[in-house]
N, CA, C and O atoms as CSV, one atom per row, in Angstrom:
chain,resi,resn,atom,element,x,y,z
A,1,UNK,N,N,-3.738,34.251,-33.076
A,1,UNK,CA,C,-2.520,33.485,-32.832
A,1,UNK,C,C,-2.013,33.707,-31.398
A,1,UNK,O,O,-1.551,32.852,-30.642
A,2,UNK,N,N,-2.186,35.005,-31.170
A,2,UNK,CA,C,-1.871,35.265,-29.772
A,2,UNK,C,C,-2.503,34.626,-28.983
A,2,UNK,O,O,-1.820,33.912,-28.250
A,3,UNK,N,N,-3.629,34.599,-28.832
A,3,UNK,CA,C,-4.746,33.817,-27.787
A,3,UNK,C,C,-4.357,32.593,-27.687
A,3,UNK,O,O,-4.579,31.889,-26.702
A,4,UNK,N,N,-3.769,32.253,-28.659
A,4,UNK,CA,C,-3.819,30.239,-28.768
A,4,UNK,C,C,-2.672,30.056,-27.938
A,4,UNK,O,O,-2.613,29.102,-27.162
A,5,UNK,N,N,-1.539,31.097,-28.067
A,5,UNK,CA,C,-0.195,30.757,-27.429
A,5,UNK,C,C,-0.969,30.823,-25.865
A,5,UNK,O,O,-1.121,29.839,-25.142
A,6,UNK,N,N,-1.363,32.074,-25.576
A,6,UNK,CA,C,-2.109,32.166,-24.090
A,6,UNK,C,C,-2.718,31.119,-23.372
A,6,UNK,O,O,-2.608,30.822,-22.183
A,7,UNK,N,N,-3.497,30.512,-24.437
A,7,UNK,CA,C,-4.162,29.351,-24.351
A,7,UNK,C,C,-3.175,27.982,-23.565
A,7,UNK,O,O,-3.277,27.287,-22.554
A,8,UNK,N,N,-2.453,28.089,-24.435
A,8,UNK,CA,C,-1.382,26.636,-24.570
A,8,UNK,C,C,-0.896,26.670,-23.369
A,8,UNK,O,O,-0.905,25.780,-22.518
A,9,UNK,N,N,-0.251,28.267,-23.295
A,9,UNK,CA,C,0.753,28.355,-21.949
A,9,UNK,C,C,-0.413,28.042,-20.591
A,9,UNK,O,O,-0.273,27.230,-19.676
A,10,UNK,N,N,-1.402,28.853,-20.806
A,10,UNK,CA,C,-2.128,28.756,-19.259
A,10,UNK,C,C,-2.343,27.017,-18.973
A,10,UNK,O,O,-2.177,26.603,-17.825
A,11,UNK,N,N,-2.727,26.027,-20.118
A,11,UNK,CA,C,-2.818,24.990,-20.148
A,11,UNK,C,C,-2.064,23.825,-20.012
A,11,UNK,O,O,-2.338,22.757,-19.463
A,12,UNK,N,N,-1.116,24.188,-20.576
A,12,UNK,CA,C,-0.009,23.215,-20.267
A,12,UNK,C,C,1.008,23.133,-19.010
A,12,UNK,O,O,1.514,22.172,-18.431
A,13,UNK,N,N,1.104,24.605,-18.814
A,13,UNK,CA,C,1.840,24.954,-17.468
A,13,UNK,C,C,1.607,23.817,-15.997
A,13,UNK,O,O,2.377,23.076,-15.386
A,14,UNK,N,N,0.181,24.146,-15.860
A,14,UNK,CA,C,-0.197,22.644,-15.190
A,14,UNK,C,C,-0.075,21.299,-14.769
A,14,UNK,O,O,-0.062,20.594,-13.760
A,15,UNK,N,N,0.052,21.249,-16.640
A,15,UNK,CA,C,-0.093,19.812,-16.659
A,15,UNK,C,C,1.124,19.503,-16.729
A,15,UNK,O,O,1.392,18.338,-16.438
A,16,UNK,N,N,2.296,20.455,-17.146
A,16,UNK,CA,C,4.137,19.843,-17.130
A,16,UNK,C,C,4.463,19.917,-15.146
A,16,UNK,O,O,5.342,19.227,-14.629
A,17,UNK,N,N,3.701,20.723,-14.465
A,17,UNK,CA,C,4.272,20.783,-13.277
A,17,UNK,C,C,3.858,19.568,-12.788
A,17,UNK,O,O,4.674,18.848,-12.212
A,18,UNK,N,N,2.548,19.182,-12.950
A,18,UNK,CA,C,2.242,18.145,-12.184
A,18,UNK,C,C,2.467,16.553,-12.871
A,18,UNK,O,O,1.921,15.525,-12.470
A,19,UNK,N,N,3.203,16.650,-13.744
A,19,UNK,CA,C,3.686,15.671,-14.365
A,19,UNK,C,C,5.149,15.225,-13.298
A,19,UNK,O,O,5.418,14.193,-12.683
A,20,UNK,N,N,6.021,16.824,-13.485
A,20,UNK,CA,C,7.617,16.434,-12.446
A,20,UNK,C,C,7.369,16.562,-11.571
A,20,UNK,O,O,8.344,16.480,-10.823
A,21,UNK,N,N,5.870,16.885,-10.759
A,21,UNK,CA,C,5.281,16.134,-9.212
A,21,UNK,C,C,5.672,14.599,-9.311
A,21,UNK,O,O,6.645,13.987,-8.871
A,22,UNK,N,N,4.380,14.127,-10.171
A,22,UNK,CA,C,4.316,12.784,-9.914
A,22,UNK,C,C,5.911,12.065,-10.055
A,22,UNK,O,O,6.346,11.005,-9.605
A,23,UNK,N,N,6.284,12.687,-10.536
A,23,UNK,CA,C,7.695,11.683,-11.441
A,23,UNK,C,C,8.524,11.189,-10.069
A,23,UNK,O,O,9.160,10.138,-9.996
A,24,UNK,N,N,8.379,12.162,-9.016
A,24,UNK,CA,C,9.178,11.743,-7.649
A,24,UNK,C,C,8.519,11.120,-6.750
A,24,UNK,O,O,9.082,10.560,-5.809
A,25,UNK,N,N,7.175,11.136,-6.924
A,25,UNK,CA,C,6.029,10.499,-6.123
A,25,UNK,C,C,6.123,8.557,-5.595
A,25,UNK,O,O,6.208,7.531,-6.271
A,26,UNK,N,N,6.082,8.710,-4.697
A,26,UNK,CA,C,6.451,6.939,-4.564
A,26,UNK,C,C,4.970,6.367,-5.144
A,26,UNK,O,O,3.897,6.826,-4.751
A,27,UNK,N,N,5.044,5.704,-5.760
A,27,UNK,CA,C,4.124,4.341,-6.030
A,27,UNK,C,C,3.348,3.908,-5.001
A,27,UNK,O,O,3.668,4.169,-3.842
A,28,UNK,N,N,2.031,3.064,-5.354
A,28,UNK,CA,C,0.784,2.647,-4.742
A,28,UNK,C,C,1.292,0.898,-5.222
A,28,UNK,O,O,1.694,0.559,-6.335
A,29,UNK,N,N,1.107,-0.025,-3.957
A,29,UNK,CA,C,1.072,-1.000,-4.388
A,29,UNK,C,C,-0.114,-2.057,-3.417
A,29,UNK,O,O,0.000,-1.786,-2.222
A,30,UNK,N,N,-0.837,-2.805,-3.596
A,30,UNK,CA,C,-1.555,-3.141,-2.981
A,30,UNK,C,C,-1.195,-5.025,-2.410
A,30,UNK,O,O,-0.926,-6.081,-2.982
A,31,UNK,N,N,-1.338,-4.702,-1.422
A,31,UNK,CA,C,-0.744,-6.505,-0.644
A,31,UNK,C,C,-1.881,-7.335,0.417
A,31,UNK,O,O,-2.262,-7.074,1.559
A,32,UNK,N,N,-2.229,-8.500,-0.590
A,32,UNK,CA,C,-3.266,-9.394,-0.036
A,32,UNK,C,C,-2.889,-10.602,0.622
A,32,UNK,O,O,-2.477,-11.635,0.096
A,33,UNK,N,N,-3.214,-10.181,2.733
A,33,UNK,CA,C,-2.935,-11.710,3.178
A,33,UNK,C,C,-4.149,-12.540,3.082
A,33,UNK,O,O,-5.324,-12.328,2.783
A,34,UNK,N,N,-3.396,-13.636,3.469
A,34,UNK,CA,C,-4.167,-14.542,3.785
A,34,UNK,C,C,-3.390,-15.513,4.718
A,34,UNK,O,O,-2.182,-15.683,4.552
A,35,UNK,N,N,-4.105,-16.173,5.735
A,35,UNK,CA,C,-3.398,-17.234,6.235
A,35,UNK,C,C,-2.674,-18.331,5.945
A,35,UNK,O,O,-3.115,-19.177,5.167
A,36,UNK,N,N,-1.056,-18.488,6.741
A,36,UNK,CA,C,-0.409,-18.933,6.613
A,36,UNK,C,C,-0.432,-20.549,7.158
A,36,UNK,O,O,-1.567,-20.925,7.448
A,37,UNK,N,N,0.384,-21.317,7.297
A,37,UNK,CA,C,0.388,-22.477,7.104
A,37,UNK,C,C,0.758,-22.706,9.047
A,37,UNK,O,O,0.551,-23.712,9.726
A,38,UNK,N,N,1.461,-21.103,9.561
A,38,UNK,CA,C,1.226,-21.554,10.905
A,38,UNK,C,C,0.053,-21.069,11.628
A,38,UNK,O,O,0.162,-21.010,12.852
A,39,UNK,N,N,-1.055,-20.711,11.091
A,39,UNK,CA,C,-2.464,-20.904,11.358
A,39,UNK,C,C,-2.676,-21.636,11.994
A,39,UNK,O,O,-2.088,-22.676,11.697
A,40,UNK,N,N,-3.444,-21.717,13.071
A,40,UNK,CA,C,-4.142,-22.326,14.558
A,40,UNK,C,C,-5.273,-22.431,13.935
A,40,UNK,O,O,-5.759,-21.332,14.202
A,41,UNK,N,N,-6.193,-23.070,13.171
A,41,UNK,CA,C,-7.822,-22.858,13.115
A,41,UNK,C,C,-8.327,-23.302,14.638
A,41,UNK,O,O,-9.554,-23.388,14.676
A,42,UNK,N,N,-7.827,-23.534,15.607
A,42,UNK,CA,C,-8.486,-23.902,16.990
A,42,UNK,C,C,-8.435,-22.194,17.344
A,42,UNK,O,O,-9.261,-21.900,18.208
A,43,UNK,N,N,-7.796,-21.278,16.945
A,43,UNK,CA,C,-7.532,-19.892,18.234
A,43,UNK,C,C,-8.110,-18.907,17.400
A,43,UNK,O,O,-7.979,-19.035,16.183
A,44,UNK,N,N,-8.610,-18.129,17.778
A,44,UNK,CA,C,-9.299,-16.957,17.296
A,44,UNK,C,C,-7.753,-16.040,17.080
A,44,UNK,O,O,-6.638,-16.289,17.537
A,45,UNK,N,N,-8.237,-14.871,16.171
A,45,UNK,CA,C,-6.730,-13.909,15.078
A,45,UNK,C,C,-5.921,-13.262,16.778
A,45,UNK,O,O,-4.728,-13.383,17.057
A,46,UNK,N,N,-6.742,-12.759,17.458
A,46,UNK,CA,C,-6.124,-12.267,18.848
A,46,UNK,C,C,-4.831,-13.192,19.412
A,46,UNK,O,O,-3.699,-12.752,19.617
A,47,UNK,N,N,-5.410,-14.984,19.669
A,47,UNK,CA,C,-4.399,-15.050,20.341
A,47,UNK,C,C,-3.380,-16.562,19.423
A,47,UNK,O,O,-2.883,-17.601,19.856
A,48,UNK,N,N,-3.486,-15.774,17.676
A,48,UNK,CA,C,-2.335,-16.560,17.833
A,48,UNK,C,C,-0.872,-15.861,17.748
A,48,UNK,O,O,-0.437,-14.711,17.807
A,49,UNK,N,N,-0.422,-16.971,17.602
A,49,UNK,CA,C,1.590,-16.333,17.459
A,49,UNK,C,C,2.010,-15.432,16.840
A,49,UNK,O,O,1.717,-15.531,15.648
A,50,UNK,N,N,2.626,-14.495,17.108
A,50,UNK,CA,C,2.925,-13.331,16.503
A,50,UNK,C,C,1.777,-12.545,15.852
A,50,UNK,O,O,2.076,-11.728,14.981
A,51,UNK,N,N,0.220,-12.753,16.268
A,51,UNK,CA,C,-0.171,-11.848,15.912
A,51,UNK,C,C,-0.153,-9.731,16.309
A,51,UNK,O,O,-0.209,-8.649,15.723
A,52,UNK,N,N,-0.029,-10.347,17.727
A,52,UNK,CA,C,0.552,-8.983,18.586
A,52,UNK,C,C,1.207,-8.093,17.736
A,52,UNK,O,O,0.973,-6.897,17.562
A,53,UNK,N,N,2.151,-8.887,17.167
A,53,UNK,CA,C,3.746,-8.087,16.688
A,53,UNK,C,C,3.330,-7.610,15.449
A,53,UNK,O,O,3.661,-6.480,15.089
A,54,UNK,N,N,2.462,-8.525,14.572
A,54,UNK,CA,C,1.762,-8.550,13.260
A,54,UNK,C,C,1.149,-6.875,13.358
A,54,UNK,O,O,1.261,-5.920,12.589
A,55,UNK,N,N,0.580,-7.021,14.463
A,55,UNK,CA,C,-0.553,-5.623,14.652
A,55,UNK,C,C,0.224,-4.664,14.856
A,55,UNK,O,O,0.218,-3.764,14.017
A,56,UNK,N,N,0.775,-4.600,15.567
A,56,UNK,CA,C,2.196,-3.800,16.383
A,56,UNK,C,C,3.141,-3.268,15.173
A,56,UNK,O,O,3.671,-2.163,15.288
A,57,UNK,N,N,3.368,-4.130,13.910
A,57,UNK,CA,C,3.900,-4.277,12.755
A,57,UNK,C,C,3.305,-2.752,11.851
A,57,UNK,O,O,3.804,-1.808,11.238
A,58,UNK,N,N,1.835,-3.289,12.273
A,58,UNK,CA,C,1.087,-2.598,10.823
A,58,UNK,C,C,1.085,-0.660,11.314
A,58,UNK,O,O,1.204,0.314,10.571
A,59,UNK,N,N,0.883,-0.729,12.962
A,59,UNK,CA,C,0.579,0.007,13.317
A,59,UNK,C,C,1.488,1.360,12.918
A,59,UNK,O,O,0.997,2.436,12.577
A,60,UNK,N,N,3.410,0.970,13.074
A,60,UNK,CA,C,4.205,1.291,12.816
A,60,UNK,C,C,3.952,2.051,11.700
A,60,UNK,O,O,3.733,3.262,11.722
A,61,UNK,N,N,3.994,1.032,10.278
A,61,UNK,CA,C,3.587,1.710,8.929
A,61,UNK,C,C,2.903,2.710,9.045
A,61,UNK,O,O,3.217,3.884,8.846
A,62,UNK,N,N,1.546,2.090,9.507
A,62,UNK,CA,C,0.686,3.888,9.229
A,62,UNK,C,C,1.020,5.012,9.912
A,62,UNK,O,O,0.947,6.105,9.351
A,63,UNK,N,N,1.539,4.862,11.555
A,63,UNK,CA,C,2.450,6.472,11.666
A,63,UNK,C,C,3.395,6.473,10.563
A,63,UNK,O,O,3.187,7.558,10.019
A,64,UNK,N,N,4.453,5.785,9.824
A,64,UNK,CA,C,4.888,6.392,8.906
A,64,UNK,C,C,4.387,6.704,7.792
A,64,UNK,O,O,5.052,6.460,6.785
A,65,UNK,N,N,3.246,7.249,7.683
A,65,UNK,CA,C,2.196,7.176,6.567
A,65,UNK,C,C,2.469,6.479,5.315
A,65,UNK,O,O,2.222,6.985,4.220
A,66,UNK,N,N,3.203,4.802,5.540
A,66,UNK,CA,C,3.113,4.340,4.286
A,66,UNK,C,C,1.802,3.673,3.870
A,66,UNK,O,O,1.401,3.644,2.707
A,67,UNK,N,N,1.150,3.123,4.948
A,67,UNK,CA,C,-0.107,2.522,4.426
A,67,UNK,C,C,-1.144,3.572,4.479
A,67,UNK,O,O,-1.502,4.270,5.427
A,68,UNK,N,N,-1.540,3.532,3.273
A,68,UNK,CA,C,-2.448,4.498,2.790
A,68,UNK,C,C,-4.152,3.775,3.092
A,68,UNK,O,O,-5.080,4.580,3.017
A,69,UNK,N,N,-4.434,2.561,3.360
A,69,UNK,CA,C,-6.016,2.115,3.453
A,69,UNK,C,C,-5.287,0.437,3.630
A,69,UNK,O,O,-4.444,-0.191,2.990
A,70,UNK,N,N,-6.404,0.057,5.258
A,70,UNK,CA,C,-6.303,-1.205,5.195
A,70,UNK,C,C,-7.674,-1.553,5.252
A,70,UNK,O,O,-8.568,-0.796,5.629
A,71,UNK,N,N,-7.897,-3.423,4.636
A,71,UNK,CA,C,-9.637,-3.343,4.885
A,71,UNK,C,C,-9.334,-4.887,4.761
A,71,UNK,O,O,-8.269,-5.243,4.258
A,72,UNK,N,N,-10.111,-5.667,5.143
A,72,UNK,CA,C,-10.376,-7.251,5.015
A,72,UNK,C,C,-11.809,-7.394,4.003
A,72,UNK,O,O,-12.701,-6.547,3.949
A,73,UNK,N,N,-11.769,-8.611,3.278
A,73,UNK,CA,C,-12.738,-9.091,3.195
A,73,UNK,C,C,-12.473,-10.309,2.882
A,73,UNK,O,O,-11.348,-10.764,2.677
A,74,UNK,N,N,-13.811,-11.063,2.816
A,74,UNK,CA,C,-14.019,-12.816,3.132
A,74,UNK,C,C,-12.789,-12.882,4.263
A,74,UNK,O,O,-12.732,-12.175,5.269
A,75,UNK,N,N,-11.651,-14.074,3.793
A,75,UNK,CA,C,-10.582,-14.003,4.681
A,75,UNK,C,C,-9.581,-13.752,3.976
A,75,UNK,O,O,-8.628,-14.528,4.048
A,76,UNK,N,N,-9.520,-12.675,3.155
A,76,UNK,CA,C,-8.328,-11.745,2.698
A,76,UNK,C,C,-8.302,-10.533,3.726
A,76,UNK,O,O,-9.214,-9.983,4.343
A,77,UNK,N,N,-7.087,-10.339,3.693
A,77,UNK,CA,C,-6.691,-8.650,4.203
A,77,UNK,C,C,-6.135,-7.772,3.251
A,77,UNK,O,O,-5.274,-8.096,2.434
A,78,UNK,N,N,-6.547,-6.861,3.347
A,78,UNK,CA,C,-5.660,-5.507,2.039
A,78,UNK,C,C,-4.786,-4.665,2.528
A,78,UNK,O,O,-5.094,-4.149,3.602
A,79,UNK,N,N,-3.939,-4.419,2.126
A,79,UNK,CA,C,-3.383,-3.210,2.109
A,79,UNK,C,C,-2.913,-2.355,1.185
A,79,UNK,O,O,-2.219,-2.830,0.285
A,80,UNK,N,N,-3.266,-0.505,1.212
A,80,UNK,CA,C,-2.549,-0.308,0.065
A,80,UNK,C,C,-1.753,0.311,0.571
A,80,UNK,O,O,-2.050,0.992,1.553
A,81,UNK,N,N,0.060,0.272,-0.142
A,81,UNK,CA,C,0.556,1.200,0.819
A,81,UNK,C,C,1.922,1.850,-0.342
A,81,UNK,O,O,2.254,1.559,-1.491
A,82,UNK,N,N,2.296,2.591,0.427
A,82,UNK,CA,C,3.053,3.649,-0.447
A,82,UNK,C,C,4.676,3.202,-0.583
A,82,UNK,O,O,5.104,2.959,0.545
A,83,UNK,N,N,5.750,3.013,-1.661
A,83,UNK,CA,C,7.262,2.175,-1.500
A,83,UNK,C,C,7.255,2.809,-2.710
A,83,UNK,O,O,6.334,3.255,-3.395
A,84,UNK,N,N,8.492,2.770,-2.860
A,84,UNK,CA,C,9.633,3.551,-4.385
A,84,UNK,C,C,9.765,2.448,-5.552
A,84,UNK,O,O,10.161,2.613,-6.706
A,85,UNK,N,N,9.370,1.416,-4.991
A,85,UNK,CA,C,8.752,-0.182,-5.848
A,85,UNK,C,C,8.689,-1.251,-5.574
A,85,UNK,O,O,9.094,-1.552,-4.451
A,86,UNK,N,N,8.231,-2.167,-6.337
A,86,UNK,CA,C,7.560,-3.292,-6.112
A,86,UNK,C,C,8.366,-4.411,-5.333
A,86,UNK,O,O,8.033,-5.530,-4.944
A,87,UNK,N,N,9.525,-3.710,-5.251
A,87,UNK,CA,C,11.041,-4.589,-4.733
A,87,UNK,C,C,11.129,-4.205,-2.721
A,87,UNK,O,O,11.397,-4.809,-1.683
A,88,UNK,N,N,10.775,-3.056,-3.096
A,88,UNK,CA,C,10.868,-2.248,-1.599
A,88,UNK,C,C,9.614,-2.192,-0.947
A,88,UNK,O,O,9.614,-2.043,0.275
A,89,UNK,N,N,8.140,-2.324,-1.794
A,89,UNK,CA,C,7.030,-2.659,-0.460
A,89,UNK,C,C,7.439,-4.322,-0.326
A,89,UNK,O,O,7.519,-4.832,0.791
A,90,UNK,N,N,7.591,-4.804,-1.083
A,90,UNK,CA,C,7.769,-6.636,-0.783
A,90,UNK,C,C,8.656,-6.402,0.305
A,90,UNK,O,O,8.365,-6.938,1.375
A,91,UNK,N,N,9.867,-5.580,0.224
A,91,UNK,CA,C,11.058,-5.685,1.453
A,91,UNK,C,C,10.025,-5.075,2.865
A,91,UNK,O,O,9.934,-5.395,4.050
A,92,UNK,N,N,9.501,-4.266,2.170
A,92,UNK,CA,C,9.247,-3.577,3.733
A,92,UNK,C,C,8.286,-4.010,4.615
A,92,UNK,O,O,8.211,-3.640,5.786
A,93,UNK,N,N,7.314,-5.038,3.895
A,93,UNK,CA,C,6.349,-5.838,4.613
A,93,UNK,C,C,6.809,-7.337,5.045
A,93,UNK,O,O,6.299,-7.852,6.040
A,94,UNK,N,N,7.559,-7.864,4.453
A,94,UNK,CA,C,8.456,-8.914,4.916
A,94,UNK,C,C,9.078,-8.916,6.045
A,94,UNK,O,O,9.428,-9.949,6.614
A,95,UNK,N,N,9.316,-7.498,6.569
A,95,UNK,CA,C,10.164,-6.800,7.489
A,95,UNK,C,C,9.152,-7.559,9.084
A,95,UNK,O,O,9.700,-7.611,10.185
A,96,UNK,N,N,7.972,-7.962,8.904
A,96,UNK,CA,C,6.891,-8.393,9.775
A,96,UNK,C,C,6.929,-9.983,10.403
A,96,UNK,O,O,6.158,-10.934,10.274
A,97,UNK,N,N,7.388,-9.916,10.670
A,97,UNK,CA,C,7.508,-11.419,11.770
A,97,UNK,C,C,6.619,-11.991,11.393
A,97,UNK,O,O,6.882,-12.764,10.472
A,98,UNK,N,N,5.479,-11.951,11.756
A,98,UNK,CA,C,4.539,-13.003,11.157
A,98,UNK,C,C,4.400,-13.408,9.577
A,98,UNK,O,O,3.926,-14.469,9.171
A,99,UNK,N,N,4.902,-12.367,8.787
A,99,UNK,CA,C,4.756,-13.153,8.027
A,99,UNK,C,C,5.864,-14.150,7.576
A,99,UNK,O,O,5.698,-15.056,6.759
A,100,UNK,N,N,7.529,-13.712,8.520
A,100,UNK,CA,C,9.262,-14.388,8.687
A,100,UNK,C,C,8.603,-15.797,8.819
A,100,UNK,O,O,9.054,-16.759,8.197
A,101,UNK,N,N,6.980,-15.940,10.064
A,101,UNK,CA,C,7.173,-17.466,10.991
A,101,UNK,C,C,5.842,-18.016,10.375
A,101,UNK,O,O,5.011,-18.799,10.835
A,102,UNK,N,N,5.929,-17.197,8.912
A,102,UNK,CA,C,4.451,-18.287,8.391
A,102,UNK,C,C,3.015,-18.087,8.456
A,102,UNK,O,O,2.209,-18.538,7.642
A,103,UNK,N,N,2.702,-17.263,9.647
A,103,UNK,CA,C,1.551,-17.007,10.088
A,103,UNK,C,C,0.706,-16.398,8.943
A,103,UNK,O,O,-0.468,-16.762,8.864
A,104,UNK,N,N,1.104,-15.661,8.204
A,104,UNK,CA,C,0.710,-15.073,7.037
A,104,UNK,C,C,1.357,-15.613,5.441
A,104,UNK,O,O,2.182,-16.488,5.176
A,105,UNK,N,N,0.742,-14.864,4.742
A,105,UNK,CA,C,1.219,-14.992,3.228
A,105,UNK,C,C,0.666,-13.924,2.670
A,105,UNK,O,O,-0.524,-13.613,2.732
A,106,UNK,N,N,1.496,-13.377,2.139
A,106,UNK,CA,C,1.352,-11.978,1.287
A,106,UNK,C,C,1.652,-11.922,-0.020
A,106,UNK,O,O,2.731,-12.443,-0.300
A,107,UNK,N,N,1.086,-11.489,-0.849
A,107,UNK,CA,C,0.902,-11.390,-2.424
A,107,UNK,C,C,1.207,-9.899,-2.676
A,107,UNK,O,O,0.474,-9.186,-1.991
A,108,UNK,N,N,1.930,-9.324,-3.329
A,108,UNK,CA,C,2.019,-7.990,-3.396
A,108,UNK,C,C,2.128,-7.614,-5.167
A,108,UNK,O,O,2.884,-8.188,-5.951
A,109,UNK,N,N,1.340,-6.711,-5.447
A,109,UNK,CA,C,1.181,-6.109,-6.765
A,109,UNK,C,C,1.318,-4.607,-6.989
A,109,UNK,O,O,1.434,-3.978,-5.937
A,110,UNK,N,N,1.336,-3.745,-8.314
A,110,UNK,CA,C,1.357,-3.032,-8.232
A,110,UNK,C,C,-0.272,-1.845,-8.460
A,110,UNK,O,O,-1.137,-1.663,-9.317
A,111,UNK,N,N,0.048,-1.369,-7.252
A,111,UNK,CA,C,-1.719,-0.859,-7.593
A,111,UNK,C,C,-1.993,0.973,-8.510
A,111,UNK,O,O,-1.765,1.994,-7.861
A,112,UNK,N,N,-2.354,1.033,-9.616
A,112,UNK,CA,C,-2.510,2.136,-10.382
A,112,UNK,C,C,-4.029,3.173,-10.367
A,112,UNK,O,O,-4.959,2.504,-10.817
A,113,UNK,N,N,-4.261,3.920,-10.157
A,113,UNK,CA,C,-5.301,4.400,-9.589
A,113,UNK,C,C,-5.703,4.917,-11.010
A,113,UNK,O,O,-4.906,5.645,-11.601
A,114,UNK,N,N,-6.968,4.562,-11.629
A,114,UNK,CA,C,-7.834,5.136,-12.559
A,114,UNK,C,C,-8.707,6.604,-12.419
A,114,UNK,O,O,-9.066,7.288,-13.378
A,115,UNK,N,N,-8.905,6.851,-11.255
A,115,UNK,CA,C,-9.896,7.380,-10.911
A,115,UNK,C,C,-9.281,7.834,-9.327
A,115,UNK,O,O,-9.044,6.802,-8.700
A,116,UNK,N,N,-9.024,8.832,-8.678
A,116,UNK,CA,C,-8.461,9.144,-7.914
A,116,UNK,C,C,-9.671,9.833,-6.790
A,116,UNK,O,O,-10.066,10.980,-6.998
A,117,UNK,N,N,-10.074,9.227,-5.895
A,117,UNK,CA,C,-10.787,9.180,-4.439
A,117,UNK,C,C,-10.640,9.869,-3.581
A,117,UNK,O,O,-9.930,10.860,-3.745
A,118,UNK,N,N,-11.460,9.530,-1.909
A,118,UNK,CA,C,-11.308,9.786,-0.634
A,118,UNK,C,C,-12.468,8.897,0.072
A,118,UNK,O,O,-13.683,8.702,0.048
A,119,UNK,N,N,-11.033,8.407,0.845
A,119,UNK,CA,C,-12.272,7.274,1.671
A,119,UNK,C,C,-11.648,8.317,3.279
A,119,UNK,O,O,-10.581,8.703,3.757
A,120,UNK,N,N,-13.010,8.374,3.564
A,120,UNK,CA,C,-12.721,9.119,5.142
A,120,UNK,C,C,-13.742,8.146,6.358
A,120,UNK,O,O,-13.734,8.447,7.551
């Protein structure tokens, strides 16, 4: 009987701490552009409108380590990035001019990790 309590405690101890970790932990949400309607298909991504600021935008985030991984594919862009919810990454990427003047369109969801990684 003794052992089992030993058991329980060494076991559970763990798993209650890192439970009231996560509980304060901000959220993962993941946000897919794609081009907006003030798209140039004549100009390459460099020189259209507000892309500068767009870049200049993103760059910001990741010194504040909210974006956690950016990556494109086909002509989507990803981001996953870190907000207290689904209300506040929408606010905080909106916060981006390009996407205020159209240039973009952003879809934002909430992203839940199954399986927990390292992309280096």
């Amino acid at each position: 009987m003794k052992s089992l309590l030993i058991f329980l405690i060494v076991t559970c101890i763990p798993f209650l701490m890192f439970s009231q970790e996560d509980e304060h932990a901000e959220a993962h949400f993941i946000a897919l552009y794609t081009v907006g309607e003030s798209w140039d298909t004549e100009k390459q991504p460099g020189e259209q409108t507000y892309f500068k600021e767009h870049s200049e935008f993103l760059s910001k985030l990741r010194k504040e380590k909210k974006i956690i991984l950016g990556s494109r594919y086909s002509d989507t862009g990803m981001l996953i990035l870190k907000a207290d919810s689904l209300e506040a990454a929408k606010k905080i990427l909106h916060q981006d001019i390009a996407l205020q003047k159209k240039l973009f369109n952003v879809v934002v969801y909430p992203f839940n990790t199954f399986y927990k990684g390292c992309i280096e």
